[in-house]
N, C-alpha and C positions, 0 to 999 in steps of 0.2 A: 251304609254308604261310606265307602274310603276319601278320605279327601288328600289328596296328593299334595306335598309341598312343593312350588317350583325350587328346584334348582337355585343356590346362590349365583352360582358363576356365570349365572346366564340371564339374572336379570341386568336389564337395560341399563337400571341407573348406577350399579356396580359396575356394569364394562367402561361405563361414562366414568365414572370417577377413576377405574382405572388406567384410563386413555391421558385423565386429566392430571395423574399423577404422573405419569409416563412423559406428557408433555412439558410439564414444568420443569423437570429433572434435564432433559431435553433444551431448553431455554434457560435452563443457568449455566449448559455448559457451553452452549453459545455464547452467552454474555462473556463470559470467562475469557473464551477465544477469542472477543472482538476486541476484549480491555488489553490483551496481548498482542492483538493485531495493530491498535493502536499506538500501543508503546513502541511497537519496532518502527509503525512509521514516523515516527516523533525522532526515534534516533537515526533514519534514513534522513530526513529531512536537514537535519543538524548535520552527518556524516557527506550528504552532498552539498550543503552550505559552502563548507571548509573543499571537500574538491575543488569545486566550482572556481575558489578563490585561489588555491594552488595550480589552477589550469590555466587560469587567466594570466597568472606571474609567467607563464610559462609558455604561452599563449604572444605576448610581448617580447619574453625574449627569444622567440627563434622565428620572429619579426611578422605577427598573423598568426589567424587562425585558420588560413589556409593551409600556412606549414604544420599544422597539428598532423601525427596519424592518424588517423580515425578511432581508433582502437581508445584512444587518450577520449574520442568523446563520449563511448557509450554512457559511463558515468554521470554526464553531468543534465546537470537538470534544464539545461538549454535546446538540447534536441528533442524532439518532435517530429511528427506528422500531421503534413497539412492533409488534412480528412479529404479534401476536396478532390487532389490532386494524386494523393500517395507518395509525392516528395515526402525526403527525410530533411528538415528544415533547423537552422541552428539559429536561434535569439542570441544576438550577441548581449555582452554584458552591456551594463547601464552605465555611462560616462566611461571617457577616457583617460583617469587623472593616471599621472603620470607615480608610478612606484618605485620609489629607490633601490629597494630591495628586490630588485628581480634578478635573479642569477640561475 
């Protein structure tokens, strides 16, 4: 009587481990990508901070934020949509203290 050996490449728990190997490699480069995704929005968040606060100087002096172009608000972190409605809606800033420096 011959006794055949199965196949390595075709047992179960090999295809498994190397699914599982496959998968992990997979999820660290994920991880990688998310820790970078992170970082950029850390410095978006920071980089429309400071917009936000050059818009509004600017925003006061050409008297509103009515007078803004439009174009001036894609950038800031104040527009929105209202889910509800499909307006495009602008949160004005928070208080109105008065800035010396607006030019």
């Amino acid at each position: 009587m011959t006794i055949l050996k199965f196949p390595h490449d075709k047992s179960l728990l090999n295809q498994l481990q190397e699914h599982v190997d496959e998968l992990n490699e997979l999820y660290k480069s994920l991880n990688k990508a998310f820790t970078v995704v992170n970082a950029i929005e850390e410095k978006i968040t920071g980089a429309e901070a400071h917009y936000d606060e050059i818009l509004k100087r600017y925003s006061k002096a050409v008297g509103g934020i009515e007078h803004v172009e439009v174009r001036w608000l894609e950038y800031s972190s104040g527009i929105g949509v209202d889910v509800d409605s499909g307006n495009i809606v602008f949160t004005p800033w928070e208080g109105d203290d008065e800035d010396p420096d607006v030019s």
